[in-house]
Jmol script that loads the backbone (N, CA, C; Angstrom):
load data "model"
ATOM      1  N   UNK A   1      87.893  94.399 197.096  1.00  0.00           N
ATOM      2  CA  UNK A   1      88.071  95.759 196.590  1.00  0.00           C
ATOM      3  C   UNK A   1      89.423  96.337 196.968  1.00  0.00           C
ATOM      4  N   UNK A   2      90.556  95.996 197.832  1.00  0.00           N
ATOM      5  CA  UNK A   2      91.271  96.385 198.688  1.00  0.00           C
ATOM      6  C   UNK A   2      92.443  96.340 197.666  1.00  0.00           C
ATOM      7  N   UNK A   3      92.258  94.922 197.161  1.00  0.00           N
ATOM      8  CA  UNK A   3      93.695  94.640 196.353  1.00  0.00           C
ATOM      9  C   UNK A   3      93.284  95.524 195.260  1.00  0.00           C
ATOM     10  N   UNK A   4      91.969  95.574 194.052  1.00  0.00           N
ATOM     11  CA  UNK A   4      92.144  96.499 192.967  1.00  0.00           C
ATOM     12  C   UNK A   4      92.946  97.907 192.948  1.00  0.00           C
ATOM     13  N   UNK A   5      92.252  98.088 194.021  1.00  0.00           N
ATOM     14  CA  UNK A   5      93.048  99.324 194.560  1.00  0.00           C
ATOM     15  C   UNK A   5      93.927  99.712 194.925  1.00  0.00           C
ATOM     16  N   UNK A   6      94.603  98.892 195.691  1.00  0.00           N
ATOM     17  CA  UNK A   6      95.885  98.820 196.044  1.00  0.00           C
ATOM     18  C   UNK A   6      96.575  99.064 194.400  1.00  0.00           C
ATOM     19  N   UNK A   7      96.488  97.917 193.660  1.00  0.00           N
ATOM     20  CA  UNK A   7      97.020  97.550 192.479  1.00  0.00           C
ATOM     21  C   UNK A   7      96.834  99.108 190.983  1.00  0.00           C
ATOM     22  N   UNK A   8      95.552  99.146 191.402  1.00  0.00           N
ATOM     23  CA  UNK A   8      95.691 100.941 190.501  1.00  0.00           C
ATOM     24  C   UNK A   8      96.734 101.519 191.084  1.00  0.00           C
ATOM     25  N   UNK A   9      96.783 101.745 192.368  1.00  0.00           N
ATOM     26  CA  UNK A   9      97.567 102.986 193.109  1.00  0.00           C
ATOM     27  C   UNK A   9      99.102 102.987 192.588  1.00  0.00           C
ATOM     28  N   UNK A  10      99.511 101.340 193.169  1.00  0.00           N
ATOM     29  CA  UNK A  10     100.756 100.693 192.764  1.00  0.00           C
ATOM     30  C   UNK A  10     101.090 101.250 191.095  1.00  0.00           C
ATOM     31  N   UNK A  11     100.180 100.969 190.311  1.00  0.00           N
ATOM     32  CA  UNK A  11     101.045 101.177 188.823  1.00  0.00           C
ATOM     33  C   UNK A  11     101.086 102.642 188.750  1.00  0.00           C
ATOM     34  N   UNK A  12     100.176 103.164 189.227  1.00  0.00           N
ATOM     35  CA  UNK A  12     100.308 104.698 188.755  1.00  0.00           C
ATOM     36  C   UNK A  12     101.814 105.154 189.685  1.00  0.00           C
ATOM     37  N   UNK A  13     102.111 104.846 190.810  1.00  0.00           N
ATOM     38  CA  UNK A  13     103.302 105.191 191.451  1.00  0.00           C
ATOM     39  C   UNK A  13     104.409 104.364 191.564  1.00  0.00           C
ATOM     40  N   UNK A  14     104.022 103.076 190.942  1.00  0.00           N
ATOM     41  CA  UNK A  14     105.442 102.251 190.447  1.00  0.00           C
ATOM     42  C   UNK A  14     106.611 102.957 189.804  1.00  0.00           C
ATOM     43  N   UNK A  15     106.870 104.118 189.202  1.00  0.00           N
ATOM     44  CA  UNK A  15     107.893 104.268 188.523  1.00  0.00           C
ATOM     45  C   UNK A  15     108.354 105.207 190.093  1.00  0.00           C
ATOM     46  N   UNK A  16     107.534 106.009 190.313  1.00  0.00           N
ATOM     47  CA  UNK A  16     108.110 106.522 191.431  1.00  0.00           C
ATOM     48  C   UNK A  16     108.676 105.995 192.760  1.00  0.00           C
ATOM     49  N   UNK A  17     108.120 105.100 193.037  1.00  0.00           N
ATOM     50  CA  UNK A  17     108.550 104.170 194.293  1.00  0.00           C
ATOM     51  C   UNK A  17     110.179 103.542 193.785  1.00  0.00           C
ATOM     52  N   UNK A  18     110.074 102.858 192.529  1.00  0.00           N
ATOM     53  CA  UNK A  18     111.404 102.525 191.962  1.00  0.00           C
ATOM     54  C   UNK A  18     112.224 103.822 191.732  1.00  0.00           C
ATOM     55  N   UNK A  19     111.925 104.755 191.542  1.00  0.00           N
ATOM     56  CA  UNK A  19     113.315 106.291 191.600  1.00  0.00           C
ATOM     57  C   UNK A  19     113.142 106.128 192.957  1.00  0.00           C
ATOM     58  N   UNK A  20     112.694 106.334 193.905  1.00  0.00           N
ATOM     59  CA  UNK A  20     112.662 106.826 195.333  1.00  0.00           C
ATOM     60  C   UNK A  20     113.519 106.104 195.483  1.00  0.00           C
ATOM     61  N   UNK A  21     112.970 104.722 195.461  1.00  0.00           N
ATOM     62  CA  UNK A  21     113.419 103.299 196.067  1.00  0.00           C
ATOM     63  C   UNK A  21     115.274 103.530 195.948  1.00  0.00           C
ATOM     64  N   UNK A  22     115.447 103.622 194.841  1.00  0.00           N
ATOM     65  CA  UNK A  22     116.464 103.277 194.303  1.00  0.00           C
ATOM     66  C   UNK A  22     117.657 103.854 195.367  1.00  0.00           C
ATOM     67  N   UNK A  23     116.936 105.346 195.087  1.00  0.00           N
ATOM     68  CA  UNK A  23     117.879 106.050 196.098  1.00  0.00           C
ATOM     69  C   UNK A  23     118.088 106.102 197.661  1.00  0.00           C
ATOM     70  N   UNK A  24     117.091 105.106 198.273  1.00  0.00           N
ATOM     71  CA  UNK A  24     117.416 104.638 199.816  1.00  0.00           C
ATOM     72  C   UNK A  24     116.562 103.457 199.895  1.00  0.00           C
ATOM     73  N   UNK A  25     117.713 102.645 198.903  1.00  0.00           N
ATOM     74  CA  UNK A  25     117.522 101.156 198.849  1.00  0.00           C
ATOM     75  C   UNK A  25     117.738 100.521 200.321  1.00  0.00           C
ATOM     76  N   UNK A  26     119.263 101.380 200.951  1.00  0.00           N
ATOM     77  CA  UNK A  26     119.450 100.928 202.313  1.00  0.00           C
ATOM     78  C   UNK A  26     118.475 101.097 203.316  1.00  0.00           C
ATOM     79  N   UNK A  27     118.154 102.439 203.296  1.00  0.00           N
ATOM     80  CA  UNK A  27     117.348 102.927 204.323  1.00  0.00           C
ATOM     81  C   UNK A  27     115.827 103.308 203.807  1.00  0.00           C
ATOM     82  N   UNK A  28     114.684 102.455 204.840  1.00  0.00           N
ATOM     83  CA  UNK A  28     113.453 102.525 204.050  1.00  0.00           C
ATOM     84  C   UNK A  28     112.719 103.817 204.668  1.00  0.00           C
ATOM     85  N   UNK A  29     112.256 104.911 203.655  1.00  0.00           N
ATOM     86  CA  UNK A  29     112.040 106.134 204.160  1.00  0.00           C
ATOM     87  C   UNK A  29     110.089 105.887 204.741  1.00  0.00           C
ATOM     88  N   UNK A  30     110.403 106.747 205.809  1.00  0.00           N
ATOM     89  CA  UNK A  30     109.113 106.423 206.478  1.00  0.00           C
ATOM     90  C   UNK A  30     107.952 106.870 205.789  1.00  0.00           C
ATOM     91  N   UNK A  31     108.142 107.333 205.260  1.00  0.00           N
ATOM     92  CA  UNK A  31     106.592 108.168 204.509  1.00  0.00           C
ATOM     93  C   UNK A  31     106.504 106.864 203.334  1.00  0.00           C
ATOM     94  N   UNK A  32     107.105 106.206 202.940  1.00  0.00           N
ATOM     95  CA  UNK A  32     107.044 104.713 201.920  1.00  0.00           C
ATOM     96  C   UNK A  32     105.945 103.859 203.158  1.00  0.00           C
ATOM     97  N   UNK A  33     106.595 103.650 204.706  1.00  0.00           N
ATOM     98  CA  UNK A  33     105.830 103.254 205.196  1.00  0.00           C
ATOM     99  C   UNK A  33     104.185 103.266 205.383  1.00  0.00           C
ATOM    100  N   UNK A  34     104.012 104.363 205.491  1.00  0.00           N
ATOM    101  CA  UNK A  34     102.718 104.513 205.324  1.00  0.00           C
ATOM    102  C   UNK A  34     101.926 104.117 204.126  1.00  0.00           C
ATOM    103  N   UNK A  35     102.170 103.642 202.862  1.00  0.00           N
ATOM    104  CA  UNK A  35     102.214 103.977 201.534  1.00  0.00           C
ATOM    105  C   UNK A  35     101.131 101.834 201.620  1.00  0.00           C
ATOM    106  N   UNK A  36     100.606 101.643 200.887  1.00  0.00           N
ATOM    107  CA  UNK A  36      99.717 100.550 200.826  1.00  0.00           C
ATOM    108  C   UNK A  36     100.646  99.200 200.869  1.00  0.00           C
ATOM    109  N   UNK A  37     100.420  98.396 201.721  1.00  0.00           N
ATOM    110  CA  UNK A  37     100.934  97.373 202.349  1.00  0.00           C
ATOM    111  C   UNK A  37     101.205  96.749 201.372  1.00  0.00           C
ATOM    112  N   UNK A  38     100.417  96.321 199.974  1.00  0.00           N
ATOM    113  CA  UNK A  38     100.679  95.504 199.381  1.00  0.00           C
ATOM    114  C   UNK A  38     101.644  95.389 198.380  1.00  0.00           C
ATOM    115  N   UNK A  39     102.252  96.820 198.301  1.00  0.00           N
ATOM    116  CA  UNK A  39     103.472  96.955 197.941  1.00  0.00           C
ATOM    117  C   UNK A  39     104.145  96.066 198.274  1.00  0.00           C
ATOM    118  N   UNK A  40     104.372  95.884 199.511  1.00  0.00           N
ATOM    119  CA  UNK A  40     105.557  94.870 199.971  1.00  0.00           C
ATOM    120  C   UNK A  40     104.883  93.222 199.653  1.00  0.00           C
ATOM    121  N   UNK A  41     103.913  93.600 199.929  1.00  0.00           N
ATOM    122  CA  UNK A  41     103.023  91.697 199.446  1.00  0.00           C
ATOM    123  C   UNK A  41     103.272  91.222 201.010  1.00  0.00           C
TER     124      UNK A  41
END
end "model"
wireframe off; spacefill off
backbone 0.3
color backbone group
């Protein structure tokens, strides 16, 4: 159940993580940290 979920969460905030992302590609902002592991895989 962990990954479905993960994986809903991911598309609905994929475009946002990629604008965020984009803009502190260098530096990874901590509140991303908290954000579902499997983002990173």
């Amino acid at each position: 159940g962990e990954e479905q979920e993960c994986r809903g969460e991911k598309q609905g905030s994929l475009h946002v993580w990629k604008s965020e992302l984009t803009e502190v590609e260098d530096d990874t902002s901590p509140r991303h940290s908290s954000s579902p592991a499997c983002e990173y895989g």
